[in-house]
N, C-alpha and C positions, 0 to 999 in steps of 0.2 A: 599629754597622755603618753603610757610608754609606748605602745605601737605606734604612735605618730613620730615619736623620736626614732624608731626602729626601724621604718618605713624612710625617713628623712638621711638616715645613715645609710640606706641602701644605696638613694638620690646620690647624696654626696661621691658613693664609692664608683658609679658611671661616670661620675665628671672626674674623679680622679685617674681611671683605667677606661677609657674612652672605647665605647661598645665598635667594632668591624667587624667585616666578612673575615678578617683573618685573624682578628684580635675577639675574641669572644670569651672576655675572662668574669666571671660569678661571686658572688661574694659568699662567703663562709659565716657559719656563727659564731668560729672564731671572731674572727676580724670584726663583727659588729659589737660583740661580747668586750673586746680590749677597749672600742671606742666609746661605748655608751654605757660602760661598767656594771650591766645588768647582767644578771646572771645564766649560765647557757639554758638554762629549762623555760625562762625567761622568756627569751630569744625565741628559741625553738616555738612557742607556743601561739606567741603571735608571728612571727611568719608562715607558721600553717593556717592562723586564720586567717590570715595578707592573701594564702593562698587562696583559701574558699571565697573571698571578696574579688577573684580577678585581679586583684592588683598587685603580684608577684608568680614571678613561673618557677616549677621548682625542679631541681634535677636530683634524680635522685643514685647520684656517685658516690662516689667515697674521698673529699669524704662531700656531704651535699649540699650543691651552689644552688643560689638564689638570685634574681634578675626581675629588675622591675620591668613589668609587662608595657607598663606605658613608654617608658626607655627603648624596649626593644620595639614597640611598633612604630615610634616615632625615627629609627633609625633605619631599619629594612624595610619601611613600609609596609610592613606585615602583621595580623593578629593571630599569636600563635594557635594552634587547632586545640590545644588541651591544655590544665594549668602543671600539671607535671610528666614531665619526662622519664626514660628509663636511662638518658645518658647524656650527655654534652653532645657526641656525633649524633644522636639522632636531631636535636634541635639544630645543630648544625646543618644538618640534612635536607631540612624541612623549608631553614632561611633559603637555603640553595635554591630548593626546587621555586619558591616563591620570588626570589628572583631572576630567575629563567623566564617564570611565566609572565612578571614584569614588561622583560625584554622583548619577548613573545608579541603580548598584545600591542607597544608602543611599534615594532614591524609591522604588525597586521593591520595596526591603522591608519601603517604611514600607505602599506597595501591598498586597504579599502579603508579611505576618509569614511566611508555612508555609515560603517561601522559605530560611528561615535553617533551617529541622527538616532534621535528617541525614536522607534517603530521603525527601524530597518527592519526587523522580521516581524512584524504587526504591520497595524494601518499604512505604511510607506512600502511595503516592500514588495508590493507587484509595480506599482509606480517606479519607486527607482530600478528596475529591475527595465523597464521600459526606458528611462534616462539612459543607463547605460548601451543599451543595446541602439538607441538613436545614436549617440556620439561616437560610438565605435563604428557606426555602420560606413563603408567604404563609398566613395572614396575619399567624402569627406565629413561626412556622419546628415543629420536629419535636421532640421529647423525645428523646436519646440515651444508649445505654449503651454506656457503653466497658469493656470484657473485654481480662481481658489477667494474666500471673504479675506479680508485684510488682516497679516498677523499671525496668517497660519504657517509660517515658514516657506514663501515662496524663494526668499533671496537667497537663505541659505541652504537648500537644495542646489540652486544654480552654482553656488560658491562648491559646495561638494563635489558637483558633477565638474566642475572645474579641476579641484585635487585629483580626480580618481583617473581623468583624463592624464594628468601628469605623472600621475604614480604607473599609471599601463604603460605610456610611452616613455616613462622613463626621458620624457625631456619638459624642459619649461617652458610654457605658452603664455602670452599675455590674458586675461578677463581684463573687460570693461565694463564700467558700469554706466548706465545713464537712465536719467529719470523721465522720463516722455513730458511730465506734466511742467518742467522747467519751461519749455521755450514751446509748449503744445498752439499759443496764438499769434505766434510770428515764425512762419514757414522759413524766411529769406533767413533769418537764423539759426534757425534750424538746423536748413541746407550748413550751412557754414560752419556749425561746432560739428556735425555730422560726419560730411565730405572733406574739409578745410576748403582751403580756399589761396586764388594766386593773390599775389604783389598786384595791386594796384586794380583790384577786382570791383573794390568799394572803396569810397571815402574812409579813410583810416587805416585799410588794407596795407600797410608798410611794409610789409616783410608776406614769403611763403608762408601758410601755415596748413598745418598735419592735422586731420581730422579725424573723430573716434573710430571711424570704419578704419584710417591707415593704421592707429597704433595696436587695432585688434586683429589686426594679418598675423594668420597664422595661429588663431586662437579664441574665444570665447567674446562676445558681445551680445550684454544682458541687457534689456531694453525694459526697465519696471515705467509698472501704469501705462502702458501700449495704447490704452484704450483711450488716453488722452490725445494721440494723435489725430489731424484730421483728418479727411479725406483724400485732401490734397500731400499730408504727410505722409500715409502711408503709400498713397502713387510714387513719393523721392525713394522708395524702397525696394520698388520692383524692380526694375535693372538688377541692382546688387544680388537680388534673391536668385535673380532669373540666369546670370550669367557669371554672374561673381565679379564685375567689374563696376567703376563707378567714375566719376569723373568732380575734379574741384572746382568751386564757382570760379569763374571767369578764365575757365582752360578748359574749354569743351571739346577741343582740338585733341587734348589729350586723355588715353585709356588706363585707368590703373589698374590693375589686377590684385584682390583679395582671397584668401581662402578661409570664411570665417563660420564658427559656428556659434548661429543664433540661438539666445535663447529671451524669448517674450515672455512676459506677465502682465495678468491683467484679473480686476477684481470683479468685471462685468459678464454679463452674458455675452457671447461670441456671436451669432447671430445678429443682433439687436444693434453692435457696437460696430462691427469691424467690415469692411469691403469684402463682397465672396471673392474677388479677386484677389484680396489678400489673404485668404484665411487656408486658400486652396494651396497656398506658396509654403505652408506651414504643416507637413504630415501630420507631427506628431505632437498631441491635445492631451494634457495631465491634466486632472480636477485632485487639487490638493484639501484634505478632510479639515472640517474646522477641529476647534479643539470638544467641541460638542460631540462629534464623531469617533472621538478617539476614547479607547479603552481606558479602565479606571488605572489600570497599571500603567499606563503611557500615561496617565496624566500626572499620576504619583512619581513615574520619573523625571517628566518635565519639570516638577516642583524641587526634587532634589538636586538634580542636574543645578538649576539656577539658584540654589542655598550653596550648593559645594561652588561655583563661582563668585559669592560674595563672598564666602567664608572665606578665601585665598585670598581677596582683592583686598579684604580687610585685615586678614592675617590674624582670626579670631574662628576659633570652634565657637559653632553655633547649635545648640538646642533647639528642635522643633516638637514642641507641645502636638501632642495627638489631636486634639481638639484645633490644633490650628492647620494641621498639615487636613484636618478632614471639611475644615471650613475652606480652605484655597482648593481642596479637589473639586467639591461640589457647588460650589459658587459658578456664577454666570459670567463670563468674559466677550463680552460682544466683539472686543477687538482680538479674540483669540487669546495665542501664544504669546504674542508681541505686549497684549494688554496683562497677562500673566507674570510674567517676565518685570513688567514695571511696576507690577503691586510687590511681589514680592523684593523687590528693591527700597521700596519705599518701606516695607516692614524692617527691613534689616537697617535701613537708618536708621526708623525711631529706633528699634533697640540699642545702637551704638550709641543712638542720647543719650537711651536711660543710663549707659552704664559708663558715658564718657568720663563719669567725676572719679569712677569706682575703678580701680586697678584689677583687670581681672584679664583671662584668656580665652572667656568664652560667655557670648550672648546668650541668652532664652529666649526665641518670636514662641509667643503666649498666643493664644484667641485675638485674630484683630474686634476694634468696638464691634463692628456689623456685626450682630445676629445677623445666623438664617434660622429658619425653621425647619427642624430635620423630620417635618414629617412627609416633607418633597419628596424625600432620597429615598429611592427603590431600594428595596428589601434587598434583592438580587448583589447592587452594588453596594450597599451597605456590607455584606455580607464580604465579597471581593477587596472591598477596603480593609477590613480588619484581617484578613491573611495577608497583607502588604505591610502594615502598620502595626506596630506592637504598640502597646497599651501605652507603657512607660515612657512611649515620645523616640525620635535619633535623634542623634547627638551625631555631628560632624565635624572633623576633624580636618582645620585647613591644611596640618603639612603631614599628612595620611595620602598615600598613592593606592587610589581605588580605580583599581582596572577595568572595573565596572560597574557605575551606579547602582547598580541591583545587589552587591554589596550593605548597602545602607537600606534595605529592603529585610523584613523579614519571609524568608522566603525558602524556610526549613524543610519543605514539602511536611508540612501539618497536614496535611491532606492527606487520609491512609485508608479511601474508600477502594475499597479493592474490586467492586463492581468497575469504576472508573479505571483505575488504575492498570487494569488487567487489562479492560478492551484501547484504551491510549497505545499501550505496548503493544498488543497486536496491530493495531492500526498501522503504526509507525512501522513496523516488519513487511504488513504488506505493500506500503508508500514505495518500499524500495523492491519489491518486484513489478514486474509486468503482466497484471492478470486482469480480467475483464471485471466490471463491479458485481456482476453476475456471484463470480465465483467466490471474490473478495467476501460477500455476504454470506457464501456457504463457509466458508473460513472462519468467521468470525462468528456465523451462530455454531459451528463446532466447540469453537475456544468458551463461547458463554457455558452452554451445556458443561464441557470440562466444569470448568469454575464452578459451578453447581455441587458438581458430583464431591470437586474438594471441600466443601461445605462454605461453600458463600456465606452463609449465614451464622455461621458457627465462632466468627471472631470477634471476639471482645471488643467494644469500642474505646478507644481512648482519648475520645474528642470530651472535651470541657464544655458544658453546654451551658448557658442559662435556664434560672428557671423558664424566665417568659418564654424561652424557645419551650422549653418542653411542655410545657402548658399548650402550647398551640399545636407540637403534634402530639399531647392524649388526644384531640380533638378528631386528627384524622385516624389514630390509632380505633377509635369507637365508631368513626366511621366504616374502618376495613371491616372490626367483626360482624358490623350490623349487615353488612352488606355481603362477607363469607361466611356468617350465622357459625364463624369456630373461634375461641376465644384465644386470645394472642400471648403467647409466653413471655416471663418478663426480660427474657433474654433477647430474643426476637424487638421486643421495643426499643431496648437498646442502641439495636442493629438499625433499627427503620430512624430513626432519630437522628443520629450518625450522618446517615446516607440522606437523610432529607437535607442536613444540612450544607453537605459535600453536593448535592447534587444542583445545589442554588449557586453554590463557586463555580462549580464545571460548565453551568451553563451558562459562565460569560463569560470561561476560557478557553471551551476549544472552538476550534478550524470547525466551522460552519459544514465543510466535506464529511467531518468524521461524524456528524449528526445525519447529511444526509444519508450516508451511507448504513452505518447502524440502527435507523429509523426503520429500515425493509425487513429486518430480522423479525424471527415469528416462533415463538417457543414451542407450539404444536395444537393447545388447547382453544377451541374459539370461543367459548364462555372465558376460559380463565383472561384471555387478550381482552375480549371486551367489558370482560372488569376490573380489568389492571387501568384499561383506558378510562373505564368511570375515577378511578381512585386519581389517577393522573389530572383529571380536571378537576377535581373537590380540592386538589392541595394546590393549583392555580388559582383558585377562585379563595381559598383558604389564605394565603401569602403574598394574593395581590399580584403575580407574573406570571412570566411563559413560559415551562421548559418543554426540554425536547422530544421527541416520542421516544426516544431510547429510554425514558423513563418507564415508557408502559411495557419493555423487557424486564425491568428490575422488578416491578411491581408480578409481572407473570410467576416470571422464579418463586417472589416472597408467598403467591396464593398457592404455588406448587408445596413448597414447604410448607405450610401450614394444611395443606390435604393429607399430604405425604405422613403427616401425624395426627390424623385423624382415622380411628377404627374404621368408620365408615368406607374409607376405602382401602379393599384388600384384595390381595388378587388369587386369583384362582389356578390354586394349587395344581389343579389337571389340565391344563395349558403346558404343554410341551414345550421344549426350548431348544431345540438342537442345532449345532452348526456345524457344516461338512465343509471341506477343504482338500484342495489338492497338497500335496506333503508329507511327510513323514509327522510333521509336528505344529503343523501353522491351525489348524483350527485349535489343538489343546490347547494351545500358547494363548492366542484368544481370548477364550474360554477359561479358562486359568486367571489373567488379569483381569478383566472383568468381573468376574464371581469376587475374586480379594477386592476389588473398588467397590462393588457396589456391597461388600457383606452377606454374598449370599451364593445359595448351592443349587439354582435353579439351572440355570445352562447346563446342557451334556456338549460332545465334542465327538465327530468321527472322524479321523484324519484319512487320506487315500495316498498313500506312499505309490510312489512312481511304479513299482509291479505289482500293485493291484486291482485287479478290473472294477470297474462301475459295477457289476451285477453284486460281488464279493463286499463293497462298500454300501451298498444299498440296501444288503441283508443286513451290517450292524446298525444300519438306520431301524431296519424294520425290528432288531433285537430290544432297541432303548424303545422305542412305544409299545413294547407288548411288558415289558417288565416291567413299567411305569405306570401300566393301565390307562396311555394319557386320553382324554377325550375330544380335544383338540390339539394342534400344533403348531407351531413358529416355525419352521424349516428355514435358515439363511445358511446357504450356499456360494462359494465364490465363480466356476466358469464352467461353460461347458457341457456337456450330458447331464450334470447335476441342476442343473434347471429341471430336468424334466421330473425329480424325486417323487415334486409335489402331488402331480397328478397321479402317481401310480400308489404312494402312501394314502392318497386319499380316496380311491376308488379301493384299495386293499382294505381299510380300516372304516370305511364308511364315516368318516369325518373329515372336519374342516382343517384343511391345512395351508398357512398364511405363508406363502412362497414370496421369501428376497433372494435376490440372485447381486453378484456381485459385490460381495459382502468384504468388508474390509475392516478392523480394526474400528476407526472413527464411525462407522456405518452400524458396528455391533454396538457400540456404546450408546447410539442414538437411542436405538430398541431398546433396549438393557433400562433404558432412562424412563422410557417410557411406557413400558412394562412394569417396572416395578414400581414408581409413582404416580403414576396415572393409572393407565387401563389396560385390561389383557382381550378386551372386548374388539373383534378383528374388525367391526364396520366403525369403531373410532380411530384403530390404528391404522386401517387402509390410507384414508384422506391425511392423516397426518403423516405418513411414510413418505407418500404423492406429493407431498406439500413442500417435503424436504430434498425432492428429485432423487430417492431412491427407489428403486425399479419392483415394486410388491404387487401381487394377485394374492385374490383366494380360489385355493381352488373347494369346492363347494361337493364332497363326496363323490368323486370321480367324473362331474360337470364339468370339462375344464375344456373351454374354446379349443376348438381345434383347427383353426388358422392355419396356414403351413407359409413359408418366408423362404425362397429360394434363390440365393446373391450367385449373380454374375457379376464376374470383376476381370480385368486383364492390362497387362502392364502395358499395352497401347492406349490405356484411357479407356473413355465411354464410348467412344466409337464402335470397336471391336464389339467389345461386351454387349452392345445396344442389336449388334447383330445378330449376333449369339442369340439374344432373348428371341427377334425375329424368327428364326430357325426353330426354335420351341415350339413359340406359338404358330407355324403355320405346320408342327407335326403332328401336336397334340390332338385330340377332339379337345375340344371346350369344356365339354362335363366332367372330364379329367383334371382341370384348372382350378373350377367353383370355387372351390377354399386354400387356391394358390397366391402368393403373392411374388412376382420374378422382379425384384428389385437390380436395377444393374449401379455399381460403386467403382469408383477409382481403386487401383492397389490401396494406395496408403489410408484408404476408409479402414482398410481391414488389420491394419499394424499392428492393434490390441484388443481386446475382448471389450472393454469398455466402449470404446467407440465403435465396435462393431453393433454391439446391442442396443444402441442410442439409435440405431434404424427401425430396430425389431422393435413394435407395436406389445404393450403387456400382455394383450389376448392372443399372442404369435407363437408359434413355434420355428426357429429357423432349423433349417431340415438338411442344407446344406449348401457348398458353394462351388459351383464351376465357373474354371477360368486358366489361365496359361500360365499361373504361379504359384504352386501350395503355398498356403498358409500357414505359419506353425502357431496357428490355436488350437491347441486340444480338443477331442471327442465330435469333434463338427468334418461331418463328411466331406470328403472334396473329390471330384471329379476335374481333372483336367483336359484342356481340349484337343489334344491329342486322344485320350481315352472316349472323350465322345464323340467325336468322330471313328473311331473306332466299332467293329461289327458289334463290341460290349456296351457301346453308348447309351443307346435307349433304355438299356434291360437297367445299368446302374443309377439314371435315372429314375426309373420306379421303383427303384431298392432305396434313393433319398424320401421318395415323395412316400414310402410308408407303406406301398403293395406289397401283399403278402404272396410272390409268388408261386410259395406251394399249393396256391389253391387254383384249381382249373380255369376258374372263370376271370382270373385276372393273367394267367399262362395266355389267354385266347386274346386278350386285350394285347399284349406284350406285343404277339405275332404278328398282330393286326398291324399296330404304331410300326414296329419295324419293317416291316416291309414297306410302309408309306414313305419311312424316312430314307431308305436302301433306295425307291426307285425316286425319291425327289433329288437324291441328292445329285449334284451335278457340278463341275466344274466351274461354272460360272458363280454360282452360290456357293461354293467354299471360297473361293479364291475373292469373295467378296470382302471376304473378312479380312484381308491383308489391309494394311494403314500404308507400308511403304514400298513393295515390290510389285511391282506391274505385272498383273497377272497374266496377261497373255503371254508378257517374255517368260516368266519361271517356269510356267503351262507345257511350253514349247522348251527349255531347256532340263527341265525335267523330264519329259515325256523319253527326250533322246537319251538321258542316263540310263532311264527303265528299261530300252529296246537292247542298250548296249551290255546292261548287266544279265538282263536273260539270254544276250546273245553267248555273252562268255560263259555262264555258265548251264548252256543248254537247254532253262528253262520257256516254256510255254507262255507266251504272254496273256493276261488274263483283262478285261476290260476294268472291273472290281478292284484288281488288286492292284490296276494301273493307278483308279480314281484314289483308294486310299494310299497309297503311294504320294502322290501328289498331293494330296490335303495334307500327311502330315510333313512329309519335307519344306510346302511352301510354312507351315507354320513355324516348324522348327529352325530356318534357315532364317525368317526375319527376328525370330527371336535372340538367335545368337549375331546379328546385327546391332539391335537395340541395346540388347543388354547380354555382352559378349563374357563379362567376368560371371553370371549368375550360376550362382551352386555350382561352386568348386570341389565342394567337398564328395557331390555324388560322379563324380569323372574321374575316383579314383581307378583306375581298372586300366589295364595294360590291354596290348594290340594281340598280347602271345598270347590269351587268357579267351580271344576269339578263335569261333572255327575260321576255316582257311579260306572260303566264300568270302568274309569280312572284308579279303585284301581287294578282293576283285571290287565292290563297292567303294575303298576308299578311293582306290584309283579311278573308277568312276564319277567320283564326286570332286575332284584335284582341278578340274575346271570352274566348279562354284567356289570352292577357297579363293581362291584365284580372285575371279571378276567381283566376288563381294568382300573380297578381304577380310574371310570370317575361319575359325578354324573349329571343325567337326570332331568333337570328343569322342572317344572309342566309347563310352556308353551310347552316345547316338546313333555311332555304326550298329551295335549291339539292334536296338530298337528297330533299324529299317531292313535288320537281318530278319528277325525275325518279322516282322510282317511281311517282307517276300518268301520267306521259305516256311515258315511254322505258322503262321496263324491262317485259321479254314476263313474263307470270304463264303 
């Protein structure tokens, strides 16, 4: 035919102009045109069809070269990515980078040998991950046994961990091998191939001889079938194990010194076989998986791994029939790997019979005679096999450089369930931070939700299904409507089809972790979960297996979508939706993006730019519910006084108003979600807010607990602070307390609003905080303890706690507390609360400052204004110990900018500098100014 002469002339024109990295010359249609006298449209015509056949690569220059595709793979070891180019350098480009990456992988496996073991990162790879870290272990690595049925690759592990050993250290070590069951019932021999043995030790002894312990000095001694040794064999062992020395028959006089790492095998139970004295000599125990334990895809590469070795050995590309590469996965190998390994050897002979007469470059292994009967083989793996296996059978190529069996694997990611796909990718993002699985699952049911809102549902499927599949899910399809009573669109089935499919793959390729952990997630709805989980079992019991609960997530989403179009549910219009924020423009923003995701115009937005008060922000709250007429509301708010909205909107409007605080972006989306496909109904929304650990009340027309939350904190810890509380409660009465709560926290409890309010109770109101370090959280009162101790202390305390002190009968209460606190207070009881200066000394070096400052300046001394004298200096003096650098920014203030008394104090205080090597900011002068001269006691 002419394409085959066409095709045949291309052949010819490589053996003539010899394909290289530097010689990369094409053939023309000229040039085919002169030799085979066809015509150039000819030409043209079939080497565009050569092209659509794969079997020529085309470039498309000027003028345009041609290249048979088998030529070039068989020379770069490469198969080009595409069958036409835009130029000569790009395929140039292309050869380049593929052999880099050549060069690459043959480094990295001279790197890491384990690299080349089928299930390094599957079934082998916590095991050798354990190899490794025995042999490296200092200062001469670990003694191992490796356990395991016959055939599963014990010896070649030990040979690996041998390379990998050489390849770290970068020097060569002997391995030995010895088989236990050789010489297992004659000790005295044993002893002697073992240790060696002197001249003249025994009968025949003629000469010194070197035994397997000397020639494995300084290196690897593998001991297979261990368990054939006896009793008395494994006793010739301990020495060596115990001290590293050993001794040759009939030179017991003399000591040799070894340094060797063992490595045992054995196909028996350990316990049952081996001496506890010897087993105790041996840390570290691998149990190697049979080939029954190993994944469909580790079994399909073991299959091809050992075809791509015969194929080389015989120097013949070999065809593997689909039908036969699916009878050697699922067949039974009692002897394992080792019994896998020698069928498939014995298949590739008979083929080289059949075709010994016949001149050719490439075998066909067909179905061996054995039947089996495929109605053994789970659904699940059946499923897992044909995303490995293309229909059409591989074909392998003996003098093809495949840098990785999974090459010869179809393994195109056909898989395009974006349920799957989407949460894999998060998975793997958060694998490489550090978060607790707690928060990992808040993570990831965010990222679900997302994918929702992008319309999960809404992608066309472009999986190939059989009928019989589909057939079996209309089945469950009839089952969801009978059981959601809403009838299923045919788009929707599409999707469910798909993803049943993908989901029988996935559950027998991921990390057993990324199930448990996606398992916890919970959509919001408890009917819709626990009919996702009914549908979840029907399509187990329906297909014969197991999957994972992550299914009963997908199934939630799909009964969401199908509510979410149905009339029946709709939400109510006069449900309010507003969200306040601190900023200029962080709630619109919000609000803004939200409204465009979800399509809709329900959210309002009031922003609180940094000079506007709470009261001025709370009137454009109260503007949007009176203009809207809403009859209830959603109020989320992000920090601060705006927690308190709800109760005062809701006692204003005599309606129910469903208070989130700490509202943030992912937090608005959640509501957004479930508000508008679900429900606006607040006692279904509460429990699923709660559910999700965001922080929600109702407040119920002006009913709104009134709890009160009052943090003590200090940068001495809980100590101080624990005192502090003490001093409260022994000033307070009690009936002042009833619905107090004095919580005392570390500083850094209080670093951010979030973890501040993870203390605060959702029936709580926190009210505010005293303690020896402002805060910079917004709108949350603080008293510091310089100010409560202060003659102002008490009064700003009942100004936290809520009294209204315009009114007489709480004026009487004030008078009362303060005078208890004025005559309790005493030196002994402030100076308690010091963590590091010894109060009698500061008591007594302070007192003499006060005598000397009123001495110089005239003043009267006062008993009162000695005592608050002294409470705040000792406090302020340890605190500029502790934490000497704190709030630099408020010490701006010069010495000239004090009255002239100032000077007289600092010089007073030039002997605390001193002895506590601390230095007194002109704002602190300022402060002790004025409480000796301006403030009334």
């Amino acid at each position: 035919m002419r394409i085959d002469d066409i095709f045949e002339c291309l052949t010819q024109f490589h053996q003539e102009y010899p394909l290289g990295s530097k010689t990369l010359v094409g053939c023309t249609v000229k040039e085919i045109c002169l030799k085979t006298g066809y015509t150039r449209t000819a030409v043209s015509e079939d080497l565009t069809k050569l092209t659509r056949e794969q079997k020529v690569v085309k470039i498309k220059s000027r003028p345009v070269l041609y290249f048979s595709r088998e030529e070039l793979e068989r020379v770069f070891l490469h198969a080009p990515q595409v069958d036409e180019y835009k130029s000569l350098e790009t395929l140039q480009q292309e050869l380049a980078q593929a052999a880099e990456r050549q060069q690459r992988h043959l480094r990295d496996s001279k790197l890491n040998p384990f690299s080349k073991v089928i299930g390094h990162d599957g079934s082998l790879k916590d095991c050798i991950k354990k190899l490794k870290a025995a042999v490296l272990y200092p200062p001469k690595g670990l003694n191992i046994m490796l356990t395991g049925e016959s055939g599963v690759g014990k010896t070649l592990l030990a040979e690996h961990l041998h390379q990998f050993y050489e390849a770290k250290t970068q020097q060569k070590v002997p391995f030995i091998y010895f088989n236990c069951a050789e010489y297992f019932n004659n000790p005295e021999l044993l002893t002697s191939h073992l240790f060696g043995y002197k001249k003249g030790s025994f009968t025949g002894a003629d000469n010194d001889h070197q035994g397997l312990v000397e020639l494995a000095d300084g290196g690897f001694f593998f001991l297979d079938e261990v368990h054939r040794l006896t009793s008395e064999g494994q006793e010739k062992l301990f020495t060596l194990l115990d001290k590293g020395y050993f001794t040759r028959m009939g030179e017991a006089e003399k000591q040799r010194h070894v340094a060797i790492k063992f490595i045992f095998a054995t196909t028996e139970e350990l316990e049952k076989t081996f001496l506890k004295t010897f087993l105790r000599r041996i840390p570290v125990t691998l149990a190697i998986p049979s080939l029954e334990e190993r994944s469909i895809k580790e079994k399909i590469q073991l299959i091809l791994t050992f075809f791509l070795e015969e194929s080389q050995g015989i120097q013949k590309d070999l065809f593997l029939s689909y039908d036969a590469l699916k009878h050697l996965t699922f067949s039974n190998y009692r002897a394992n790997v080792g019994e896998l390994k020698s069928e498939i050897q014995f298949i590739c002979a008979q083929a080289y019979l059949d075709a010994i007469d016949i001149e050719t470059t490439r075998l066909s292994v067909e179905l061996p005679s054995e039947n089996f009967d495929e109605n053994d083989v789970n659904t699940k793996d059946l499923v897992v096999f044909n995303e490995f296996v293309p229909s059409k059978g591989i074909t392998i190529h003996y003098d093809y450089f495949y840098s990785s069996i999974d090459q010869l694997m179809k393994i195109e990611d056909k898989q395009n369930d974006r349920f799957y796909n989407f949460l894999l990718k998060e998975y793997a993002d958060l694998k490489k931070v550090n978060i607790s699985a707690k928060d990992a699952v808040a993570m990831m049911q965010n990222k679900v939700d997302q994918l929702y809102d992008m319309d999960l549902f809404n992608q066309p499927s472009e999986e190939l299904l059989d009928e019989q599949f589909y057939l079996q899910v209309n089945e469950v399809l009839q089952y969801i409507e009978q059981e959601v009573a809403i009838f299923v669109p045919d788009k929707l089935k599409d999707v469910l089809a798909a993803h049943v499919y993908s989901s029988i793959f996935y559950s027998a390729q991921i990390n057993q972790d990324f199930f448990d952990l996606t398992k916890n997630m919970f959509s919001g709805k408890i009917e819709n979960y626990q009919l996702a989980e009914r549908i979840v079992r029907f399509i187990e019991q329906h297909f014969g297996l197991q999957l994972p609960n992550t299914e009963i997530i997908f199934y939630d989403l799909f009964i969401r979508r199908l509510k979410s179009n149905d009339r029946r549910y709709e939400l109510d219009e006069k449900c309010g939706i507003i969200v306040v924020a601190h900023g200029s423009a962080t709630a619109s923003s919000m609000v803004e993006y939200t409204n465009v995701l979800f399509s809709t115009s329900l959210m309002r937005s009031v922003n609180m730019p940094i000079n506007q008060s709470v009261e001025e922000t709370l009137d454009k709250v109260r503007f949007l519910v009176q203009k809207n007429q809403y009859s209830k509301l959603i109020l989320m708010v992000d920090i601060g006084s705006l927690v308190y909205f709800g109760n005062v909107l809701s006692k204003e409007f005599q309606m129910e108003v469903l208070l989130i605080s700490n509202i943030n972006l992912l937090s608005l989306l959640e509501v957004a979600r479930e508000v508008i496909y679900d429900s606006t109904d607040f006692d279904y929304l509460l429990p699923v807010l709660k559910e999700k650990n965001h922080k929600a009340l109702i407040c119920r027309k002006g009913n709104f607990e009134d709890s009160k939350v009052l943090i003590i904190s200090c940068l001495t810890g809980l100590g101080t602070a624990l005192k502090i509380e003490r001093l409260l409660l022994n000033t307070f009465p009690q009936e002042l307390l009833t619905n107090v709560r004095i919580m005392t926290l570390e500083k850094k409890e209080l670093e951010d609003i979030e973890r501040l309010h993870s203390f605060v109770h959702e029936d709580e109101k926190l009210v505010g905080i005293i303690g020896t370090v402002k805060t910079e959280i917004p709108d949350i009162p603080f008293v510091s303890l310089d100010n409560l101790l202060s003659d102002q202390g008490i009064k700003l305390v009942f100004q936290m706690l809520g009294f209204d002190l315009t009114q007489e009968k709480n004026q009487a209460v004030l008078q009362k507390v303060s005078a208890k606190y004025i005559q309790g207070l005493s030196i002994e009881a402030i100076t308690d609360l010091l963590t590091i200066l010894n109060p009698k000394s500061i008591t007594i070096e302070l007192s003499k400052i006060y005598s000397d400052i009123c001495l110089q300046t005239k003043t009267k001394s006062d008993e009162k204004r000695l005592l608050r004298f002294i409470i705040h200096c000792a406090c302020m003096i340890e605190r500029q110990i502790q934490h000497p650098e704190y709030d630099h920014t408020s010490y701006e203030l010069s010495y000239r900018e004090l009255p002239e008394m100032a000077s007289v104090i600092k010089m007073a205080f030039r002997p605390i500098e001193v002895s506590y090597n601390v230095i007194i900011p002109p704002l602190e002068m300022k402060y002790i100014y004025e409480l000796l001269f301006e403030v009334n006691v």
